[in-house]
C-alpha positions in Angstrom: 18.8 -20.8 19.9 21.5 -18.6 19.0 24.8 -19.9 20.1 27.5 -18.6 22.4 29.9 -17.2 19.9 27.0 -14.8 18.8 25.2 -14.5 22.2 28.9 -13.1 23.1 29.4 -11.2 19.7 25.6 -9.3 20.6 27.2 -8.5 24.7 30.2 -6.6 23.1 28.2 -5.0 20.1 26.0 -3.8 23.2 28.6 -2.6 25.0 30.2 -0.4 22.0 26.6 1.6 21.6 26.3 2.2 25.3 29.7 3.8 25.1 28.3 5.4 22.2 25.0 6.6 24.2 27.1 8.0 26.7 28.9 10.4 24.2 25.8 11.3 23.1 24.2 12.2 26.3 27.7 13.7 27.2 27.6 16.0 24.2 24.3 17.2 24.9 24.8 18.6 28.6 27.5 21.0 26.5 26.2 24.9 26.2 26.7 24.5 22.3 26.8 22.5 19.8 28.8 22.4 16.4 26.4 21.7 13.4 27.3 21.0 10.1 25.9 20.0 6.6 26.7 17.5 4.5 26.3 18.3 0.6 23.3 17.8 -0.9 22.2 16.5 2.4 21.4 16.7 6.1 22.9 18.5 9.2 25.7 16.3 11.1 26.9 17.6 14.3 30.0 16.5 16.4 28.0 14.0 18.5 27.4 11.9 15.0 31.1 11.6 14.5 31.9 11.1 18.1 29.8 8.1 18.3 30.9 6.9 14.5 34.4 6.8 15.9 34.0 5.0 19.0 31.8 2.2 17.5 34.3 2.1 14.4 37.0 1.1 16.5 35.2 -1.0 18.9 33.3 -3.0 16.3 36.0 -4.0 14.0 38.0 -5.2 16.5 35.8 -7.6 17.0 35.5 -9.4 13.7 38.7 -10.1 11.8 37.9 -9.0 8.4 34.8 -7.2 8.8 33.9 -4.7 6.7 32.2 -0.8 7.2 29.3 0.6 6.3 28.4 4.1 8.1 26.7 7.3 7.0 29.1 9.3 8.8 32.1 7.4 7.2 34.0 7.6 4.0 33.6 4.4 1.9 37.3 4.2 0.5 37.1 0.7 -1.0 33.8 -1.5 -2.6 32.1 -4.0 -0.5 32.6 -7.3 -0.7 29.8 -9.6 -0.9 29.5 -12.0 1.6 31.8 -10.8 4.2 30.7 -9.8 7.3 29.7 -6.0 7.1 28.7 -3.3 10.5 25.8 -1.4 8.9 26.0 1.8 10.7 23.8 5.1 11.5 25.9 6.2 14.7 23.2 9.0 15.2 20.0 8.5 13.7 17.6 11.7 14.1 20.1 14.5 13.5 17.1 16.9 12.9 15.4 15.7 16.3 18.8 16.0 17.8 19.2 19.7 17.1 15.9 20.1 18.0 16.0 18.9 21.2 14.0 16.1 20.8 14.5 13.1 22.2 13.4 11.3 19.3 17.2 10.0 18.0 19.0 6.9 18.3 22.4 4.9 17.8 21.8 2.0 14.9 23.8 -0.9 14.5 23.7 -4.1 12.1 25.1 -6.9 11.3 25.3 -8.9 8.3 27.2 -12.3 7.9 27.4 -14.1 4.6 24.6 -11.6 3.3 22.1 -12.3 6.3 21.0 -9.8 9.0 22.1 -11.6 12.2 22.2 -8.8 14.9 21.2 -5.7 15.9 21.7 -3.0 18.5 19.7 0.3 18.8 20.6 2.7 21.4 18.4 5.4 22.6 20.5 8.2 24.4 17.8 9.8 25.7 15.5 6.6 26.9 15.1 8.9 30.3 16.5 12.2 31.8 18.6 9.9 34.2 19.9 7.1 31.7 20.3 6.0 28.0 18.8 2.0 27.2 19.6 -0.9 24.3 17.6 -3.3 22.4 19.2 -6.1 20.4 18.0 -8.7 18.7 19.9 -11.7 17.8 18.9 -14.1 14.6 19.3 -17.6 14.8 18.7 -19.9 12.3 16.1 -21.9 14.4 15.3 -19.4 17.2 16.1 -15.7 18.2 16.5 -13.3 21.2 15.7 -9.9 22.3 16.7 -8.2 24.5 16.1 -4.5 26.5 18.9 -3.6 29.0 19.9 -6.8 29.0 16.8 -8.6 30.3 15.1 -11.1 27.2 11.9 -9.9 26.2 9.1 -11.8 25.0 7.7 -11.7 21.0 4.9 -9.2 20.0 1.3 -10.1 21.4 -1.4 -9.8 18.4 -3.7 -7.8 19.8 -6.6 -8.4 16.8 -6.9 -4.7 15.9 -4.4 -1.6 14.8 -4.5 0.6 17.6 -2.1 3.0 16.5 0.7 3.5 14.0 3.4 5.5 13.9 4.8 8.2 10.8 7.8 10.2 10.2 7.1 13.8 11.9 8.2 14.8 8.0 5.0 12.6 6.7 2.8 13.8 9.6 4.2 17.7 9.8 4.4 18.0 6.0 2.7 15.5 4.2 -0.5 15.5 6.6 -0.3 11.6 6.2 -2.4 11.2 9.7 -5.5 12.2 7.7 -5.1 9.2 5.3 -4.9 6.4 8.0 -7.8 5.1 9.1 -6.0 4.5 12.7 -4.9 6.5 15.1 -1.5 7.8 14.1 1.0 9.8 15.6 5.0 10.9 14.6 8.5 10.1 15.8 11.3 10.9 14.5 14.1 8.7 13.6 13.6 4.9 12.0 15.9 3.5 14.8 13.4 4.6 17.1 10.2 4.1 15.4 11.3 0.4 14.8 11.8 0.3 18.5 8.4 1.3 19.2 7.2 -1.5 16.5 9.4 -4.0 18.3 8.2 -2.9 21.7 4.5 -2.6 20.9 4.1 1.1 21.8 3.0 1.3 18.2 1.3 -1.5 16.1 2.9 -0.2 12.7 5.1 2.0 11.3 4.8 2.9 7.8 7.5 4.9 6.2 7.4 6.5 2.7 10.7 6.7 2.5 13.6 7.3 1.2 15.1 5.6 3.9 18.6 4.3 3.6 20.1 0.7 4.9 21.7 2.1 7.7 19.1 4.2 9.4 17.0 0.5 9.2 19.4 -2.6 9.6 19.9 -2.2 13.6 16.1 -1.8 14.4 14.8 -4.5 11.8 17.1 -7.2 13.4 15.6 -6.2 16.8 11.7 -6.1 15.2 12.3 -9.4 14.0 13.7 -10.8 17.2 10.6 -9.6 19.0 8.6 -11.6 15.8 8.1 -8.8 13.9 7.9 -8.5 10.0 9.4 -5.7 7.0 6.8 -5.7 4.1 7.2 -3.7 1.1 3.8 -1.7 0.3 3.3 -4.7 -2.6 2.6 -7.2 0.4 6.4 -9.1 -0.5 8.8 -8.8 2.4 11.5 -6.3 2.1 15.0 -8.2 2.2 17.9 -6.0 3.1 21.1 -5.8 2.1 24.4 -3.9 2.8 24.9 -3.9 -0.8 21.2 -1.9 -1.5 21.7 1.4 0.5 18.4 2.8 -1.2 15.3 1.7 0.3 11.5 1.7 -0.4 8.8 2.6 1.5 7.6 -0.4 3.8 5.8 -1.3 6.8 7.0 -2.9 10.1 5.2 -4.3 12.7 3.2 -7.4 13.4 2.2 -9.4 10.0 -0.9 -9.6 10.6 -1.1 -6.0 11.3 0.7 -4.6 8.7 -1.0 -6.5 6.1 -4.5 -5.0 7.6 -3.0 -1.8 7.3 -2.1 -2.2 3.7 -5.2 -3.6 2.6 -7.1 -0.1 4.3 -5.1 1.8 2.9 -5.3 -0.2 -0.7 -1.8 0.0 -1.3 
């Protein structure tokens, strides 16, 4: 079982992305919105750096020493290895943002000594009236997740693939629905589609990337709370790191139903 100190560490970390959510949600009852665009990138609007800047100076108060890893932040000095390090995507699902989707999420991780030991997604837009959390916490021995507070129970293996979840690039674009032998339907955001694998609303999600360590590391520590599993398309598990930012296309979900998944789709 995880022990105070973190069980404490994961209430505060919660309470830094609800403040978070509620800029968000704040930001989007406004009659315009400023929208940028990074180089070579992506659009970024004023709600991502509103809710970079409140988690960046709740979350390092927290840890004495702890390092920053954000898209929305400038990296001024190298990591160091080892230290503990917030992994950060303070708006994942810019595009769905814009859009007015509500398909976009608040992504926090933390690594100690190299490990992913917590996470905390928040979803904004949960409901018309309110925003909602997931954590997970990773023990050594034992974990806990958590939604809105309450502890949740692990996955239930349901013996079949009833549906899996896509990018709405890979399903608008790419047409990847008509190569999945299951039903399949899109979602934007990998915050949120790893909610949906850690809350069963989808049995996988299979991403083709490129995804990078921030839009993941919040979302996997909660899938694995609720006993979930990252695979690499080779079958090996997918190990992540603060110190990796790339990463490769992977499925998340139940083993057991990732691995069918893989083997229909002979990858």
């Amino acid at each position: 079982m995880p022990d105070k100190y973190m069980k404490d560490l994961r209430d505060n970390v919660e309470d830094a992305v609800i403040a978070a959510n509620d800029v968000i949600r704040q930001i989007l009852t406004q009659s315009s919105l400023k929208v940028g665009h990074k180089p070579g990138e992506g659009p970024v609007t004023e709600a991502d750096h509103a809710a970079d800047e409140i988690l960046f100076n709740k979350l390092n108060s927290l840890i004495d020493g702890s390092q920053w890893l954000s898209e929305e932040s400038k990296q001024d000095t190298p990591l160091i290895t080892g230290r503990p390090t917030w992994v950060v995507d303070p708006l994942d699902g810019t595009r769905e943002f814009i859009r007015g989707l509500p398909e976009f999420g608040v992504s926090v991780g933390l690594f100690i000594e190299g490990n992913l030991s917590l996470g905390v997604i928040g979803l904004p837009k949960y409901s018309e009236e309110k925003g909602s959390i997931f954590s997970g916490l990773l023990g050594e021995v034992d974990a806990e997740f958590k939604h809105d507070g309450n502890l949740i129970s692990e996955l239930n293996d349901h013996g079949e693939i009833r549906n899996v979840v896509v990018s709405r690039h890979d399903y608008e674009w790419r047409r990847l629905q008509y190569h999945i032998p299951f039903p399949t339907y899109p979602c934007g955001s990998a915050a949120v589609k790893l909610i949906h694998a850690a809350s069963g609303i989808a049995d996988v999600y299979f991403s083709t990337g490129p995804r990078s360590v921030w839009d993941v590391a919040g979302g996997v520590a909660v899938l694995k709370a609720a006993g979930g599993v990252l695979l690499q398309i080779d079958g090996n598990e997918l190990t992540l790191s603060p110190d990796q930012i790339g990463i490769p296309p992977y499925v998340a979900g139940l083993e057991s139903s990732c691995r069918k998944l893989l083997k229909e789709l002979s990858l």
